[in-house]
KEKOL-24754 format. One record per residue (C-alpha): residue number from 1; residue in three letters; x, y, z. Coordinates in steps of 0.02 Angstrom, whole numbers, plus 50000, padded with zeros to 5 digits. Example, Ala and Ser with C-alpha at 12.3 -4.5 7.8 and 13.67 -1.06 7.14 Angstrom:
// residues 2
<r><pos>1</pos><code>ALA</code><east>50615</east><north>49775</north><up>50390</up></r>
<r><pos>2</pos><code>SER</code><east>50684</east><north>49947</north><up>50357</up></r>
***
This chain:
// residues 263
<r><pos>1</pos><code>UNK</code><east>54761</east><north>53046</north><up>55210</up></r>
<r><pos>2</pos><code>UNK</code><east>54664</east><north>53120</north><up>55355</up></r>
<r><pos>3</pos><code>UNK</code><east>54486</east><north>53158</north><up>55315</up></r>
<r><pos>4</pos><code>UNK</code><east>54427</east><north>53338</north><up>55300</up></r>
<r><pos>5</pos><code>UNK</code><east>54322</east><north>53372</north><up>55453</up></r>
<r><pos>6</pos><code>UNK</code><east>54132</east><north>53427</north><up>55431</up></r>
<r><pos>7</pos><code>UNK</code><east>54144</east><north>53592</north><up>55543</up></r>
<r><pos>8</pos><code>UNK</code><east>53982</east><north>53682</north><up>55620</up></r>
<r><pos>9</pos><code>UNK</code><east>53984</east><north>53858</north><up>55585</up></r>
<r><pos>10</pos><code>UNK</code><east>54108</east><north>53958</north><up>55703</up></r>
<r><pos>11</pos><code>UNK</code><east>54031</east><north>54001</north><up>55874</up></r>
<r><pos>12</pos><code>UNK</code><east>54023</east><north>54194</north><up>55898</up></r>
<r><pos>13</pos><code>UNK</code><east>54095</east><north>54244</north><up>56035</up></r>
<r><pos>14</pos><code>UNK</code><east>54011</east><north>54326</north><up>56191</up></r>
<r><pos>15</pos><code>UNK</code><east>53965</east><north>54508</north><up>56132</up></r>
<r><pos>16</pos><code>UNK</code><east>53999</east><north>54496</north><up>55947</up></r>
<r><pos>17</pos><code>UNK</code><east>53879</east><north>54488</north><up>55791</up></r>
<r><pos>18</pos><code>UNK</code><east>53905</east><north>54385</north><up>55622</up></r>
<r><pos>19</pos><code>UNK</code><east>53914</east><north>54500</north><up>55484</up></r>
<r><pos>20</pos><code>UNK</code><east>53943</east><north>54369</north><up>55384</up></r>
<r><pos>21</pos><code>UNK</code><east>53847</east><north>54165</north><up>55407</up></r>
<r><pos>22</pos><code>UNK</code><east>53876</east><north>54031</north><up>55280</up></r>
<r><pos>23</pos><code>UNK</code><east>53790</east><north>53866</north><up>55322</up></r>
<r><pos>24</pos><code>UNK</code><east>53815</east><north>53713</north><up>55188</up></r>
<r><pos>25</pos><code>UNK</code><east>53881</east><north>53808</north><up>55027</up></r>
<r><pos>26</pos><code>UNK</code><east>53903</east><north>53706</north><up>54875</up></r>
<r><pos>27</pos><code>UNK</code><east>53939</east><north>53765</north><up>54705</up></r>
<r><pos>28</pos><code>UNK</code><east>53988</east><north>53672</north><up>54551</up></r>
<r><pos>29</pos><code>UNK</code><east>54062</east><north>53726</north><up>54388</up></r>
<r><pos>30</pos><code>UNK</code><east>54029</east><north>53607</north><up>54248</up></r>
<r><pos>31</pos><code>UNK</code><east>53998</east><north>53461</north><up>54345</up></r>
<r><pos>32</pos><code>UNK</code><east>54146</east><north>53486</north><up>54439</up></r>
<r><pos>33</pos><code>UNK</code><east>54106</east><north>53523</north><up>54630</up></r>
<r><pos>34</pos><code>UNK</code><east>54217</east><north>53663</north><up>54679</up></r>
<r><pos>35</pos><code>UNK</code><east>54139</east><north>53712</north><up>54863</up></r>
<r><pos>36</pos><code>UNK</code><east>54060</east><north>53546</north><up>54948</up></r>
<r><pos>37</pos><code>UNK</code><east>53938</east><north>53610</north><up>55112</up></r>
<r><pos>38</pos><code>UNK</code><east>54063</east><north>53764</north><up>55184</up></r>
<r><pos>39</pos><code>UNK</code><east>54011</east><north>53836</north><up>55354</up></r>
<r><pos>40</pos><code>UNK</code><east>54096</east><north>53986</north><up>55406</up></r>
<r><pos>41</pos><code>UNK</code><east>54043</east><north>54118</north><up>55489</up></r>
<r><pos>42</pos><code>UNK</code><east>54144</east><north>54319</north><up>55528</up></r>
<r><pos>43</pos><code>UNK</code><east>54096</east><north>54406</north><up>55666</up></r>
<r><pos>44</pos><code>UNK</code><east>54111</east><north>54603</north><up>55670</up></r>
<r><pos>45</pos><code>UNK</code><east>54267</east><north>54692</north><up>55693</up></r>
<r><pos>46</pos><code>UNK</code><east>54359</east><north>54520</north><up>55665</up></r>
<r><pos>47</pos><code>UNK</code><east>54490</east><north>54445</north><up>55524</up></r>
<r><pos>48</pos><code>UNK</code><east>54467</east><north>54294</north><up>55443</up></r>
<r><pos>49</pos><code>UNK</code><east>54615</east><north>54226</north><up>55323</up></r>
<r><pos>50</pos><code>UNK</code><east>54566</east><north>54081</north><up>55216</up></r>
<r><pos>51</pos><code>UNK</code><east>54722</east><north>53997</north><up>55152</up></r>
<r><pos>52</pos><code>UNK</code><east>54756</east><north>53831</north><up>55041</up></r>
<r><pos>53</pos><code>UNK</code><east>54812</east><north>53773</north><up>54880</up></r>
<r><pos>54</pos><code>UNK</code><east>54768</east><north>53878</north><up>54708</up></r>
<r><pos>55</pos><code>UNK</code><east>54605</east><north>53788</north><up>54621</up></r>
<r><pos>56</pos><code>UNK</code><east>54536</east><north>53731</north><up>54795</up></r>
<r><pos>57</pos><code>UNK</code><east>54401</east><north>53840</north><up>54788</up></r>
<r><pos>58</pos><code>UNK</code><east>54453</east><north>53995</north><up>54902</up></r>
<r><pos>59</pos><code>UNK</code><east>54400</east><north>54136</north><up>54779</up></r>
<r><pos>60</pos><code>UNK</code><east>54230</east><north>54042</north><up>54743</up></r>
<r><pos>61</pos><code>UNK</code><east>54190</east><north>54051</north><up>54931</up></r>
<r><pos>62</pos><code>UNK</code><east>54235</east><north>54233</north><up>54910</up></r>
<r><pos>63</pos><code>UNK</code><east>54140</east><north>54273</north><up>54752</up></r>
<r><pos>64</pos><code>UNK</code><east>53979</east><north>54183</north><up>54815</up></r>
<r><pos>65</pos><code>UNK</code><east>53984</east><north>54311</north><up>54970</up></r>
<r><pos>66</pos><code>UNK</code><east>53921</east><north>54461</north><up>54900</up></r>
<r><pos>67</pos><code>UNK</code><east>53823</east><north>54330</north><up>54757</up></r>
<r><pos>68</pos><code>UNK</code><east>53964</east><north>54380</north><up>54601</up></r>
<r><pos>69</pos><code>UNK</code><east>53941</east><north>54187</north><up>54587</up></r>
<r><pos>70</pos><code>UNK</code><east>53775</east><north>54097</north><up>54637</up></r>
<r><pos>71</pos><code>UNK</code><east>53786</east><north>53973</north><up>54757</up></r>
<r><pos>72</pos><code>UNK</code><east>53692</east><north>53789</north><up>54700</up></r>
<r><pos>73</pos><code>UNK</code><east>53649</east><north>53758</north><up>54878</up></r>
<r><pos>74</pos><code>UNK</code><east>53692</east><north>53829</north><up>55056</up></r>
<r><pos>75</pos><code>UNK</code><east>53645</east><north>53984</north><up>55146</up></r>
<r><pos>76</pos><code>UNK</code><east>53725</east><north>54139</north><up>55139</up></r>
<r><pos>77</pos><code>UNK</code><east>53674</east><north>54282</north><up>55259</up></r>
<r><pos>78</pos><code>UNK</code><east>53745</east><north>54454</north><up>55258</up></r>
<r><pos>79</pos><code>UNK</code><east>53735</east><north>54597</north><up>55399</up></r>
<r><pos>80</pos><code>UNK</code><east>53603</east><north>54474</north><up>55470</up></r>
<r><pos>81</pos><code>UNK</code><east>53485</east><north>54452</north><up>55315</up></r>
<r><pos>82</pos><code>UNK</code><east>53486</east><north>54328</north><up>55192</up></r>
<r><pos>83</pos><code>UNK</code><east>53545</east><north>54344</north><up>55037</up></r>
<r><pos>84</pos><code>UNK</code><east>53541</east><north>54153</north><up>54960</up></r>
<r><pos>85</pos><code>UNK</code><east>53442</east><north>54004</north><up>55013</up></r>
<r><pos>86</pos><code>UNK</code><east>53406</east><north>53835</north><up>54959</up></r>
<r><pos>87</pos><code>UNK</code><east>53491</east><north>53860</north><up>54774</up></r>
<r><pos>88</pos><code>UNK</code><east>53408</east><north>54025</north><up>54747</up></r>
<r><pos>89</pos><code>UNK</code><east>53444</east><north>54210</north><up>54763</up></r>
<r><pos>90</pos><code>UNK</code><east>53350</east><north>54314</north><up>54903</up></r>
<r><pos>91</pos><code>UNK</code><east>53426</east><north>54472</north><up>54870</up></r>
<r><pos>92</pos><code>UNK</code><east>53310</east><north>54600</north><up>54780</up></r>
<r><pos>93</pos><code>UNK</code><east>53457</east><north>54749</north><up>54815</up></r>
<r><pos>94</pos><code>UNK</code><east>53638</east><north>54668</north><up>54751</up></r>
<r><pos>95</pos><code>UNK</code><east>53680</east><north>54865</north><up>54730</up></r>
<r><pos>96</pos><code>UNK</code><east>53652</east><north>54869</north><up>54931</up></r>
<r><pos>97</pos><code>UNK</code><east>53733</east><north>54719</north><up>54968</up></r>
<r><pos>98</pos><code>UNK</code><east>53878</east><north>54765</north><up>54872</up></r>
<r><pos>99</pos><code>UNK</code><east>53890</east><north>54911</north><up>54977</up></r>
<r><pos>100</pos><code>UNK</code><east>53880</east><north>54829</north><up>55127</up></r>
<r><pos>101</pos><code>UNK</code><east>54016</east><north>54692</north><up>55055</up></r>
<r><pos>102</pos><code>UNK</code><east>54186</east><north>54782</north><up>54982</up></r>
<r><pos>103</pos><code>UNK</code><east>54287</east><north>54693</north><up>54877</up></r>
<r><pos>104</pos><code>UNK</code><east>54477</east><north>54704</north><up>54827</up></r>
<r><pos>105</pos><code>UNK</code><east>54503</east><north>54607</north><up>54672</up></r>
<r><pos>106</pos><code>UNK</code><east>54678</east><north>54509</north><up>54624</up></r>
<r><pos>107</pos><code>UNK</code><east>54684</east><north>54613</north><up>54467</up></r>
<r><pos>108</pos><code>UNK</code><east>54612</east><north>54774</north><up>54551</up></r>
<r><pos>109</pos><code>UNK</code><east>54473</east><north>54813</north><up>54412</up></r>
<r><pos>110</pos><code>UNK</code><east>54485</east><north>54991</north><up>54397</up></r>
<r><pos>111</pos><code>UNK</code><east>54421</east><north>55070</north><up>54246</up></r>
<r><pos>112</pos><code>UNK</code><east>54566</east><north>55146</north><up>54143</up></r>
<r><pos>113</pos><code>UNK</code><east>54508</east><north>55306</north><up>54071</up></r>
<r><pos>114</pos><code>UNK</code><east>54475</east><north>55356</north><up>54244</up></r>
<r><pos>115</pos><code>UNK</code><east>54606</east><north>55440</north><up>54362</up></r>
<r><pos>116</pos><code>UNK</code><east>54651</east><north>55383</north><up>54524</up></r>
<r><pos>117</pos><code>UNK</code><east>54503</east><north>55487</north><up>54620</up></r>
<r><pos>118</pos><code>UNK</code><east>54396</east><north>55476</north><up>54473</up></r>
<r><pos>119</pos><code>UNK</code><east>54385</east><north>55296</north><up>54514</up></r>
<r><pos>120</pos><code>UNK</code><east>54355</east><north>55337</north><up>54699</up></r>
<r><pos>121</pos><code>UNK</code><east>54223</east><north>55443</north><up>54650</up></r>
<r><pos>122</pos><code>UNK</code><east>54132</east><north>55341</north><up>54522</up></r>
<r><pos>123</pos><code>UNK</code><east>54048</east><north>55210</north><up>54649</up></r>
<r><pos>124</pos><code>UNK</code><east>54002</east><north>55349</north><up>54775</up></r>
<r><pos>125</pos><code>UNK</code><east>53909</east><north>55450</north><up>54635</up></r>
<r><pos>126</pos><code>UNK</code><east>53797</east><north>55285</north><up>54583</up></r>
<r><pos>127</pos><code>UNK</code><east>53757</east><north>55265</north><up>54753</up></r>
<r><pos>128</pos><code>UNK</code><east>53688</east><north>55436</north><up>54758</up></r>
<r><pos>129</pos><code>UNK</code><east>53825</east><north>55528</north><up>54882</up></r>
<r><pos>130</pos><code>UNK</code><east>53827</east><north>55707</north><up>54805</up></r>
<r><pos>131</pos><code>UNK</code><east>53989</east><north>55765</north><up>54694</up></r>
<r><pos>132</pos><code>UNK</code><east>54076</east><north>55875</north><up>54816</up></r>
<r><pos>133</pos><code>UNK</code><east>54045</east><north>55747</north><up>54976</up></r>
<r><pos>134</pos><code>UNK</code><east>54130</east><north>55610</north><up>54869</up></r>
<r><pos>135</pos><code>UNK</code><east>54269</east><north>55706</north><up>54817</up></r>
<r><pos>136</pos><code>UNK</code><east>54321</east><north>55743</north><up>54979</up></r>
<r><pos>137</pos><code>UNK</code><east>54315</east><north>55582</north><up>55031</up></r>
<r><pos>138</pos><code>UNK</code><east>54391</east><north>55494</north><up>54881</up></r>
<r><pos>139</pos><code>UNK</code><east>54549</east><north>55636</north><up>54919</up></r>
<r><pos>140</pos><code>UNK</code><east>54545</east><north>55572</north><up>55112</up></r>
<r><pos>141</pos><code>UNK</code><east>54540</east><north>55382</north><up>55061</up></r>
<r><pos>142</pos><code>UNK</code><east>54678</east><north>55420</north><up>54925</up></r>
<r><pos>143</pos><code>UNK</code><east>54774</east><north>55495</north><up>55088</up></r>
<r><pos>144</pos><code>UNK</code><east>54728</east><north>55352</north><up>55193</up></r>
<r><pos>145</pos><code>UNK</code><east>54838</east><north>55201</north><up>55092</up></r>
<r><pos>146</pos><code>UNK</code><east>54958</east><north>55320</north><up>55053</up></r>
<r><pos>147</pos><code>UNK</code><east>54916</east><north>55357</north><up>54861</up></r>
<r><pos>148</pos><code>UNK</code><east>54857</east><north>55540</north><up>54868</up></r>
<r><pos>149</pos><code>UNK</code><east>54997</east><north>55622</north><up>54769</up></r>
<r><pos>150</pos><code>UNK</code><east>54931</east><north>55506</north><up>54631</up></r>
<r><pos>151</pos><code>UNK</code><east>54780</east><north>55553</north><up>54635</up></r>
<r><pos>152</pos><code>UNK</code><east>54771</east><north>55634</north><up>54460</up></r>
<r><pos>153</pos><code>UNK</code><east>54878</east><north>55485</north><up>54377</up></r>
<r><pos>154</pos><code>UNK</code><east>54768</east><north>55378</north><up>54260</up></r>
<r><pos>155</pos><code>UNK</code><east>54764</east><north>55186</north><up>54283</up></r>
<r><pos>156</pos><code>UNK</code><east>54907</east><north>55134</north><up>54164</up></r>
<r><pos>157</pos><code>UNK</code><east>55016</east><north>55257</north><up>54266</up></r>
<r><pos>158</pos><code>UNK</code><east>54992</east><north>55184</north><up>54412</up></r>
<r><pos>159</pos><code>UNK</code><east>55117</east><north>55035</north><up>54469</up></r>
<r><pos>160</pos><code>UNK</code><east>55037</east><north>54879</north><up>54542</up></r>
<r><pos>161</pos><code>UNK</code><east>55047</east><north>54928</north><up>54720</up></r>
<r><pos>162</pos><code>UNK</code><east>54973</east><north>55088</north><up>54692</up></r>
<r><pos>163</pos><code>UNK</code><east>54810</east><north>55001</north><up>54578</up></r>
<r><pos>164</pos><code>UNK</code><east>54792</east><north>54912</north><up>54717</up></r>
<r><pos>165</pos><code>UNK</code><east>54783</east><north>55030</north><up>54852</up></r>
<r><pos>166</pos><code>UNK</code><east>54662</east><north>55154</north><up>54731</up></r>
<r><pos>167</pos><code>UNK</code><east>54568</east><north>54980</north><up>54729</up></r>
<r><pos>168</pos><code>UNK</code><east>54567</east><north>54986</north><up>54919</up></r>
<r><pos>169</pos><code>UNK</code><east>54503</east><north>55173</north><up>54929</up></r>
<r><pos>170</pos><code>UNK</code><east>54365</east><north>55124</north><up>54816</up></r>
<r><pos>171</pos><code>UNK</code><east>54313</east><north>54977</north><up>54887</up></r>
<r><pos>172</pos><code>UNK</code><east>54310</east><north>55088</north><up>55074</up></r>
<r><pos>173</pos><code>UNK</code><east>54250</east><north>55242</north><up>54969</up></r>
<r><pos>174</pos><code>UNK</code><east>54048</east><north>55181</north><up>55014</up></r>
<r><pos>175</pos><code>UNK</code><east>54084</east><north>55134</north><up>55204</up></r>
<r><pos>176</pos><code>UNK</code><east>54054</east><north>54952</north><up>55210</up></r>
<r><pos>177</pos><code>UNK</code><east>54021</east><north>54848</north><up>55350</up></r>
<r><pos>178</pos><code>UNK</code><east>54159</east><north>54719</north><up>55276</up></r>
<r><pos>179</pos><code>UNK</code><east>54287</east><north>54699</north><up>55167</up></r>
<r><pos>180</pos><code>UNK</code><east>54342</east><north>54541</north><up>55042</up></r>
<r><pos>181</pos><code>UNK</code><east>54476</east><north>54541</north><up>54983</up></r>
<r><pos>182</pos><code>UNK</code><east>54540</east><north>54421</north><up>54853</up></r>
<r><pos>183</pos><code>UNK</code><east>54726</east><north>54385</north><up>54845</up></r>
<r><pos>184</pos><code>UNK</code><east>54773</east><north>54549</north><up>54839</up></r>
<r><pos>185</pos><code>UNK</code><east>54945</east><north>54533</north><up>54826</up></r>
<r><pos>186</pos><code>UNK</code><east>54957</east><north>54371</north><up>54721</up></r>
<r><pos>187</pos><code>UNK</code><east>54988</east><north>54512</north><up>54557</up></r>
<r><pos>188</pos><code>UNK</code><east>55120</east><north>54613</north><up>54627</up></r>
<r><pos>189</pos><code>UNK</code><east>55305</east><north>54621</north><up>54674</up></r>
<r><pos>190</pos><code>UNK</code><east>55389</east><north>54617</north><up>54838</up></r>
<r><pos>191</pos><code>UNK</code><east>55388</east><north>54801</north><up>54861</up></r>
<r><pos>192</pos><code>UNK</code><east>55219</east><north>54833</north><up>54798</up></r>
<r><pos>193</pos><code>UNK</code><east>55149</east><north>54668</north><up>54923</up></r>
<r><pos>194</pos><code>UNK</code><east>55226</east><north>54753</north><up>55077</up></r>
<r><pos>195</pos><code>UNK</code><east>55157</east><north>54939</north><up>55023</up></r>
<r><pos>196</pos><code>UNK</code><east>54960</east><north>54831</north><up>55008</up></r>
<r><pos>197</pos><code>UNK</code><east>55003</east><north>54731</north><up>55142</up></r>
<r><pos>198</pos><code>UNK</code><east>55042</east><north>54891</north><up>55256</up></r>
<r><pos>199</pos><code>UNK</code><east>54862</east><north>54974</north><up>55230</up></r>
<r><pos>200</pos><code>UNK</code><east>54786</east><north>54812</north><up>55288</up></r>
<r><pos>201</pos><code>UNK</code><east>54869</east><north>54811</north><up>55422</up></r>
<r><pos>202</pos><code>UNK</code><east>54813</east><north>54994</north><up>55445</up></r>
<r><pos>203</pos><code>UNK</code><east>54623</east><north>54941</north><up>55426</up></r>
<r><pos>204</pos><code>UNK</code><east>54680</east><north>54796</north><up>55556</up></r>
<r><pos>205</pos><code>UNK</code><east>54698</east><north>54924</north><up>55686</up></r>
<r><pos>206</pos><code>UNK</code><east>54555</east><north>55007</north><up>55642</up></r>
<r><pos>207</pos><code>UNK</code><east>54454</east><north>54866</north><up>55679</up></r>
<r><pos>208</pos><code>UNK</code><east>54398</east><north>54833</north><up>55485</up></r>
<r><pos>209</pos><code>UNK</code><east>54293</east><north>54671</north><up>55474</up></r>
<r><pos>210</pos><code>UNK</code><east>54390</east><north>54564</north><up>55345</up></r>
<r><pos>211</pos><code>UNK</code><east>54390</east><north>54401</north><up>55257</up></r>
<r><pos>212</pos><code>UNK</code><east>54525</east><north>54373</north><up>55155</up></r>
<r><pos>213</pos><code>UNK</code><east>54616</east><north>54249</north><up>55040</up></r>
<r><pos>214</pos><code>UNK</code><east>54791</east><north>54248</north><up>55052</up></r>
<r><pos>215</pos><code>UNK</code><east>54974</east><north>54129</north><up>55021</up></r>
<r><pos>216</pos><code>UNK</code><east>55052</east><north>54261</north><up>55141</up></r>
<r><pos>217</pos><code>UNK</code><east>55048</east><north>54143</north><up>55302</up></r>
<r><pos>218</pos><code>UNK</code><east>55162</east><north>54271</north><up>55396</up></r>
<r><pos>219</pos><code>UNK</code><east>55029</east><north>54430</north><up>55358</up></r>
<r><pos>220</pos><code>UNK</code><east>54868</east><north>54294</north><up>55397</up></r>
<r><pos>221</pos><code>UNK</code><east>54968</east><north>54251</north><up>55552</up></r>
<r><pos>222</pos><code>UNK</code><east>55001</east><north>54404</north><up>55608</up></r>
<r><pos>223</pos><code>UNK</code><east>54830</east><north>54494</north><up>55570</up></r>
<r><pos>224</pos><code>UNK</code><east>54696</east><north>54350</north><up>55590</up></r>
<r><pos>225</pos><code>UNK</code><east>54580</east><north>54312</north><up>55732</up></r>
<r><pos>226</pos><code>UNK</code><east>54545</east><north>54153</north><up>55629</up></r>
<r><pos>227</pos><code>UNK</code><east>54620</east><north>54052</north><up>55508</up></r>
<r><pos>228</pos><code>UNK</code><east>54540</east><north>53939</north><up>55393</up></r>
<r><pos>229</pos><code>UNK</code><east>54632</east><north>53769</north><up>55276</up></r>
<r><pos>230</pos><code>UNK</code><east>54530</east><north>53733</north><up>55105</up></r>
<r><pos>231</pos><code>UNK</code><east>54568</east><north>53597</north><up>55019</up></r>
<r><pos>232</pos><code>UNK</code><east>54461</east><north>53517</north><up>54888</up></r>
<r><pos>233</pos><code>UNK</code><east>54312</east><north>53643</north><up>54886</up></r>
<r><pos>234</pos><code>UNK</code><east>54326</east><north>53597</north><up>55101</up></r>
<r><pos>235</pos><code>UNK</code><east>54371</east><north>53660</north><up>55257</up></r>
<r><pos>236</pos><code>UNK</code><east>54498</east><north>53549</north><up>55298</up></r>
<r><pos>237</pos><code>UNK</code><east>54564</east><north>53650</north><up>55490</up></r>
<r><pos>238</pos><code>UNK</code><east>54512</east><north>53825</north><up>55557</up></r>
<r><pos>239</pos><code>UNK</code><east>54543</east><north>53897</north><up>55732</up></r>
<r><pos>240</pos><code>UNK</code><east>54672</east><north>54026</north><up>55791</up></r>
<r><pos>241</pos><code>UNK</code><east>54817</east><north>54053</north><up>55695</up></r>
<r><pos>242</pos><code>UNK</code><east>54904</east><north>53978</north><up>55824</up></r>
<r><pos>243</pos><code>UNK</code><east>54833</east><north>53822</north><up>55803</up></r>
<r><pos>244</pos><code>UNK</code><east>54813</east><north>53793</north><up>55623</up></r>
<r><pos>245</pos><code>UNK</code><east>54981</east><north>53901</north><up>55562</up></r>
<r><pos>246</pos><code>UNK</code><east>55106</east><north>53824</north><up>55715</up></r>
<r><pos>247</pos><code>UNK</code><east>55018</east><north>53682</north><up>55778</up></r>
<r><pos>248</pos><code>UNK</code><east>54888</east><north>53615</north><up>55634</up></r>
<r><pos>249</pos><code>UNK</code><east>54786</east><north>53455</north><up>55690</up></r>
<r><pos>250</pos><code>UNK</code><east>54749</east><north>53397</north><up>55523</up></r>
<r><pos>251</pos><code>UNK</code><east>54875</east><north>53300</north><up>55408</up></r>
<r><pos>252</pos><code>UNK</code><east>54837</east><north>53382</north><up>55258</up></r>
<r><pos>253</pos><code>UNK</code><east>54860</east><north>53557</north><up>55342</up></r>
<r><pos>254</pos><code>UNK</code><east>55053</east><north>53500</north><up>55414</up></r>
<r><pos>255</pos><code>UNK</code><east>55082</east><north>53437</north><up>55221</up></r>
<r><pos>256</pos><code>UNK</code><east>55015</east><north>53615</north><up>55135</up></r>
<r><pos>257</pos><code>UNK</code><east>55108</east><north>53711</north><up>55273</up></r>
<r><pos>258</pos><code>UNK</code><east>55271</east><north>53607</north><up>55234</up></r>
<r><pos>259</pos><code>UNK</code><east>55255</east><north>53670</north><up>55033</up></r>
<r><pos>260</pos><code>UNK</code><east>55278</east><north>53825</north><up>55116</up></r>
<r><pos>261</pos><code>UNK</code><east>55415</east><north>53801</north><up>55234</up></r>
<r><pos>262</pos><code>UNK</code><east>55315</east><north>53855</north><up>55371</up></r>
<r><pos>263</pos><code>UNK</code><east>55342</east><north>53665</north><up>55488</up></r>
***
């Protein structure tokens, strides 16, 4: 079996900015090591798809982004400060960085007692945005993925694809500077995944900074800049989507690709 390859952080290119800079990220979970020295870096205004088996450690490299798990070692840097060094936290405003870094959960986290826009609102009013201002832009967000005429619904009337698109309001609702989402679509049904998978490609267009996990190779195909193989808590391939969906260098990429039906 071919060797993952120890890659350098991506090279920005000419006229774009990192929002996001990872540099030798390990993290462990009771003894096991989950993420062994990840680089990666997202520029602005760019999509990053990180694809690979369940269990290889995709949502940990997620999580440890905006620090809802702590790295043991690396760097992270966010919007050009950083956030984790050397196996502690650097942060003293999570609240901020949370801003700055949205997040769309698998399982969507909204609060239940809470209506659609109540749930847009909620995040807005910690932050301090007055009651009116958020409500008229939780109502425009709602509008934006296509949920507004749900707007009053509580959670538990709410199918899958519309939690998740009230998740995707919220998560915009405080104007970040990127967006993670999670395997978004790994919870829902073929209907629901193309309804999510349609306001992402909205945001796409828009010129949204993403990182994302997904098993949808055709959406990461379509929508990436960059795509990125983990395997074993490593980055096994990344380049265009070109190269590592239709014409992967790496063994162990052509042999996960193959599970999919993809070469």
């Amino acid at each position: 079996m071919t060797e993952p390859v120890t890659t350098a952080p991506t090279a920005a290119s000419p006229g774009t900015e990192a929002v996001i800079r990872i540099e030798g990220l390990c993290k462990s979970f009771d003894g096991r090591l989950v993420l062994d020295h990840v680089n990666l870096e997202v520029d602005r205004g760019r999509i990053v798809s990180v694809i690979g088996q369940s269990g290889g450690g995709k949502s940990t490299l997620m999580r440890c982004v905006n620090l809802l798990e702590r790295p043991d070692q690396g760097t992270v840097e966010v919007g050009g400060e950083v956030v984790h060094s050397g196996g502690r936290m650097v942060c003293r405003d999570l609240p901020g960085l949370r801003r700055t870094v949205g997040m769309v959960f698998q399982r969507f986290h909204l609060f239940p007692h809470l209506t659609a826009v109540e749930n847009v609102i909620l995040a807005q009013r910690k932050a301090g945005v007055p009651e009116q201002v958020a409500l008229e832009r939780a109502v425009a967000l709602l509008r934006r993925v296509n949920v507004a005429h749900r707007g009053l619904a509580r959670t538990e009337q709410l199918s899958g694809g519309e939690q998740q698109r009230v998740a995707i309001a919220r998560a915009l609702a405080l104007k970040p500077e990127v967006l993670l989402f999670d395997e978004p679509t790994s919870s829902l049904d073929p209907e629901a995944t193309r309804e999510v998978l349609s306001v992402m490609r909205e945001l796409a267009a828009d010129g949204m900074t993403m990182l994302l996990v997904t098993h949808e190779l055709p959406f990461a195909r379509e929508v990436s800049d960059h795509v990125v193989f983990v395997d074993g808590g490593r980055i096994v391939e990344e380049g265009s989507p070109q190269d590592v969906l239709d014409n992967p260098a790496q063994a162990r990429t052509r042999e996960f690709l193959a599970s999919y039906g993809t070469t």
